[in-house]
Each structure stands twice: as structure tokens, then as C-alpha cells.
N, C-alpha and C positions, 0 to 999 in steps of 0.2 A: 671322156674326161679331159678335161682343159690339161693342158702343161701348167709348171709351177709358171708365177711372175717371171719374167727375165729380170734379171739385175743392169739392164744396159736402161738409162734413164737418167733425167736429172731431176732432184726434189728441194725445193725449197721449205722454209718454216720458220713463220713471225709470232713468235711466242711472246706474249706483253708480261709476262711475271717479270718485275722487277728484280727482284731477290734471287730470283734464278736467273738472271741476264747475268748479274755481276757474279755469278758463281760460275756457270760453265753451261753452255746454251749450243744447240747446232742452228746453222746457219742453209747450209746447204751440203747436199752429197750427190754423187753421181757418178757413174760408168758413161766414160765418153769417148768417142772417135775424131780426130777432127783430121782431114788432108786438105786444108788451104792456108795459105799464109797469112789468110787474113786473120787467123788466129792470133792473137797478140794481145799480151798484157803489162801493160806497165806498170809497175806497183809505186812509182812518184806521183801516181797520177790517176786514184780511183777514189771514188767517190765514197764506196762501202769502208768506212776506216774502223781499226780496232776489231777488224779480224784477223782471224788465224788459221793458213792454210798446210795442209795434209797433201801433195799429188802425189802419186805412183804411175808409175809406168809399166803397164801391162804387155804392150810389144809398138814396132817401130821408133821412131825417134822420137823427140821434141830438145829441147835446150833454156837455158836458163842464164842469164847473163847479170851477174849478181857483184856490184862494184868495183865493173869492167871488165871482170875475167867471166870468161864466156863454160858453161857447163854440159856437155851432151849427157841427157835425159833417155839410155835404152831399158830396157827389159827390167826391172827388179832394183831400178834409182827411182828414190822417193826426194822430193826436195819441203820441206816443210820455213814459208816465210809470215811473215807480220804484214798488214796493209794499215799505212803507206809501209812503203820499205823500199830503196835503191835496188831495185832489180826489174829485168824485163822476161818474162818466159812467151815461146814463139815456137809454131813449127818453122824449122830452118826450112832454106831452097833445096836442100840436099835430101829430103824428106819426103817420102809420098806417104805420109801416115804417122800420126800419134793417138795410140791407144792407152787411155790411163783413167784411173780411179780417183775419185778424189772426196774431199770434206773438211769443210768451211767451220770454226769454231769462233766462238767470242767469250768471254769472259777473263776474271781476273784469275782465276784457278788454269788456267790455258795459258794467260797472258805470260805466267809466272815458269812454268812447265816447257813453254816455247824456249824462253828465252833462255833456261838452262840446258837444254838439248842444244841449241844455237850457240852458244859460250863452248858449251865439251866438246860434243861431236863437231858443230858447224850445221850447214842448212844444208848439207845432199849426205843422206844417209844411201846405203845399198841392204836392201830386204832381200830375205826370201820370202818366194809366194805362201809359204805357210807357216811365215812368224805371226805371232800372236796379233800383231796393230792389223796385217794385209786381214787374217780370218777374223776379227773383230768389226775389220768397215766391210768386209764382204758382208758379214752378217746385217750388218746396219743396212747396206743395201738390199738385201732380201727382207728384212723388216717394210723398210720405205712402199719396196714396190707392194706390198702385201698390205699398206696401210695398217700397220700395226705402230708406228711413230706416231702416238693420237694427242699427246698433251705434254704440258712443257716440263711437268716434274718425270715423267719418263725420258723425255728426248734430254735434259738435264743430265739426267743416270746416267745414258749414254753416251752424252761428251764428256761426262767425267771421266767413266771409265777407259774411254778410248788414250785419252790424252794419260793415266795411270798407265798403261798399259804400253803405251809410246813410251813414256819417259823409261817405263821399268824395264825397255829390251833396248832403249839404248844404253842406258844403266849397266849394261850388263854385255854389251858388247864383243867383249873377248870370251866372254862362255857361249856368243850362240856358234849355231851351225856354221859350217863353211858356204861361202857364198857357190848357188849353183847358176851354172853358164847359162846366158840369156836367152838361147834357145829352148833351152829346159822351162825357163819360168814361162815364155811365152806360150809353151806347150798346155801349161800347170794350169795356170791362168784360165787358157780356154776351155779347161775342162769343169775349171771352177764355175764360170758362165755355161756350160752348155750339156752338164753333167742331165740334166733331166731330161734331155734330147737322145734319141737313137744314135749316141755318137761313138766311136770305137778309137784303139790306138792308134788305128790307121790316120783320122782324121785329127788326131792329137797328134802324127806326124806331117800331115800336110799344113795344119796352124803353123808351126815352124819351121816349114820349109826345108824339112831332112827327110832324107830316105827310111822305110818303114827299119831297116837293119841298124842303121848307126842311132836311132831314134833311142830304140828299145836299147840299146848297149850303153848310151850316154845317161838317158833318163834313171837307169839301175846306178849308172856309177854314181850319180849327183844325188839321187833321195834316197837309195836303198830299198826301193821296190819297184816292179816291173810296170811298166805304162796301166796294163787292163790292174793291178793291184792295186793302183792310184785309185782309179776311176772308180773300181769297187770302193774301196774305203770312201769317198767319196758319197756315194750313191747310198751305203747302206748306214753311212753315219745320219745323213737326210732319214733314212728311212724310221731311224730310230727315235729322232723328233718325232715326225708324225705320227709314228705309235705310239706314243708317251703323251703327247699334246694335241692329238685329234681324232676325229672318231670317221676319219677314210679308210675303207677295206683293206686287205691287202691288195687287191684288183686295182684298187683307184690307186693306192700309195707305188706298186708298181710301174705304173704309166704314169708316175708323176717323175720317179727317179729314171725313168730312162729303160724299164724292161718291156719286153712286149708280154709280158704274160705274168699270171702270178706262180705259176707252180714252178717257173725257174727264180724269180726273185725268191717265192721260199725257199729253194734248195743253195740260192748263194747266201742267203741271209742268214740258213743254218750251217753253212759248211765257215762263215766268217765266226758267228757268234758263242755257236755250240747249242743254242738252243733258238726256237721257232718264232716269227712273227709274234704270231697271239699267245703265247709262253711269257714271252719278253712285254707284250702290252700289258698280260694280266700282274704281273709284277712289276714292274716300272711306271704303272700308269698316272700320269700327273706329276714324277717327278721331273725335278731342274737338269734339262739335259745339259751339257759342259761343252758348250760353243767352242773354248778356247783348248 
């Protein structure tokens, strides 16, 4: 049985509905690496105009240099601008790596929405990996690579609601969570890409580059659950999709999230939920699981 899609990719979409262009349209999304300088963008100076950008920062650096004050871009900074617009984003020289998220919007409903996030907050927001906007484009990203982004009144839906969902957590600002230290998100992150892989907390301390001891002790004090408690939630919230919206065994649905076997995914899937795989499919089946 194949793994899920990776979310590490980039997806383009030229959707010609007019009436949906001027309303709220994607443009582009993607999970990217980039380590050379030639990375560089100038936003007085691109071609694509009247869009609107989204980047996160998954781990390493990049930087942003926004009417001459210069911005470093680590772990869990989002910078959201307008094309054209007076700013240059770059991997600096001080950098051997920028990993980050990103997704390209247009319309007048975006247009509008940017530019009052940019007015309140300004254009470099700090996320957690698990506010509502980061698990919104992650999902888009798993959409994309899974080609389920198929026509423009869905891909519409979902730049509306993203950009709803942006506005309403910077809206809301001083009621979210505490921001957690950048080690941590770079942790989070990789577990969010790699969670359907045989991966453990171990290797969700070696992403971060801590030791397995201060890992597990920081990761507790920043989310309130323990590395392998992440991962699980993680794993068996995936899992609860695919029982709800597809017809993969527990066999298959196991080795998509990352167990080797199914008789341990049931025994974590019941000791999480309180009730079993095919319990939870025969009830749940077809309903709207709750991404956010």
C-alpha cells in the first residue's frame, strides 16, 4: 500500500471563471525548500500583478525586506504581501536553508481582507503550527497533492475560506495561544509532513536539532502534550477522515498513517477514542470531518 501524497510540492491553477476571479480564486500553493541565494523576489518588479501572498516558515531562515527595514523569516513567521508591492524576500548569505509553506491568492474579497490584516497587524504575523490559517493551507496542501482541487467554484471555496480564517485569527489576536519557540514548531511541522511515515519522537528531535531529553520536556511545556501524544493525535485524527470518507481497511488506513500493523493502530485508535475503527466508520460514515 502506497504512502499518502507528501505535501512537499508546488501546484499551480488557471481557472477562467470570471465571477469567481473577482471574488476569491487560488493562484498557487506549495511546501518548498529552497538553499541558494538565487532565491529572490522582488515585488516592484513581477510580472504576476494583483496577487496575494500567504509564506510561513516551516524551519531555517529566509528574510524579507519590506520599505527598507529588513525582516528575518524563522520558524512559525508568516509574512503575507500584495504583488507589485516595495519589498524583496531572499534567502540571506547567513542561511543554508529556508523551509516554508506558502499560497498565492487573487481577488477582490482577498484584496480587501489583505489589506486590513496589513493596516492592524502589519505584514509579518508570528503563528503557531496549529492555528487555524497553518491547518487550513496544510489541508489545502494535502487536497492539491491528492488532486482533489478539481474546478474553480471549489478552489474559489477555498480561498475564501482561508483568507476568512486568516483574517478571523488575526482578528483575534490577543485571545490566541502563546507563541511556541521555534524549535518546537520546526519539530510540529515535521511531523505534520511526515506523520504517515515510520517516524517517532526521536526523529521529531533530530528535525530540531535537540536532544531526545530537553525535546520531550520543551515540546510538553509549549503545546501541552508529549512528542509521541502529538503524533498520535495527529495520525488518528488522518485516520478518522479515511474511515468517514473512504472505503481503505483498517490494514491500508494503518500504513497510510504511519503504523506497521493494524492490530496496534486498533488498539491506539481505541485507547484515543473509546470506541473501534469499524464502530466509529459505521457511525460517522460520510459525515463532514472538522479539519479546523
Amino acid at each position: 500500500m502506497d504512502q499518502l501524497p507528501p505535501t512537499f510540492g508546488s501546484y499551480g491553477y488557471r481557472f477562467s471563471d470570471p465571477k469567481l476571479q473577482q471574488l476569491a480564486q487560488i493562484w498557487s500553493l506549495g511546501w518548498d525548500e529552497q538553499s541558494t541565494t538565487l532565491y529572490d523576489w522582488d515585488g516592484t518588479n513581477r510580472r504576476d500583478t494583483g496577487k496575494f501572498i500567504f509564506q510561513y516558515t516551516v524551519s531555517g531562515e529566509g528574510a524579507i525586506d519590506i520599505n527598507g527595514e529588513r525582516h528575518p523569516l524563522t520558524a512559525g513567521h508568516a509574512f503575507i504581501v500584495n504583488i507589485p508591492g516595495n519589498y524583496r524576500y531572499f534567502l540571506p548569505e547567513n542561511s543554508s536553508k529556508w523551509e516554508f509553506i506558502y499560497l498565492t491568492l487573487y481577488g477582490d474579497v482577498v484584496d480587501h481582507y489583505w489589506n486590513e490584516i496589513q493596516k492592524d497587524i502589519g505584514p509579518i504575523l508570528n503563528i503557531p503550527p496549529d492555528a487555524a490559517p497553518v491547518r487550513y493551507l496544510l489541508q489545502l496542501l494535502e487536497n492539491a497533492a491528492e488532486k482533489k482541487i478539481s474546478n474553480a467554484h471549489q478552489a474559489s471555496g477555498f480561498a475564501y475560506q482561508f483568507t476568512m480564517e486568516l483574517f478571523h485569527y488575526c482578528s483575534n489576536l490577543e485571545k490566541n495561544l502563546s507563541q511556541w519557540p521555534e524549535t518546537i514548531i520546526e519539530a510540529a511541522m515535521y511531523a505534520k509532513n511526515h506523520y504517515s511515515e515510520d517516524i517517532s519522537p526521536d526523529d521529531m528531535a533530530e528535525a530540531c536539532g535537540m536532544s531526545r531529553y530537553h525535546f520531550t520536556r520543551q515540546f510538553k511545556q509549549a503545546t501541552d502534550r508529549t512528542p509521541i501524544q502529538y503524533l498520535t493525535d495527529l495520525r488518528i485524527n488522518k485516520a478518522k477522515e479515511l474511515l468517514q470518507n473512504t472505503k481503505y481497511s483498517t490494514e491500508e488506513i494503518a500504513t497510510l498513517i504511519g503504523y506497521k500493523n493494524a492490530n496496534y493502530f486498533n488498539k491506539v485508535f481505541k485507547k484515543v477514542t473509546e470506541t473501534t475503527p469499524g464502530k466509529f466508520r459505521e457511525v460517522n460514515r460520510g459525515a463532514m470531518f472538522d479539519h479546523h
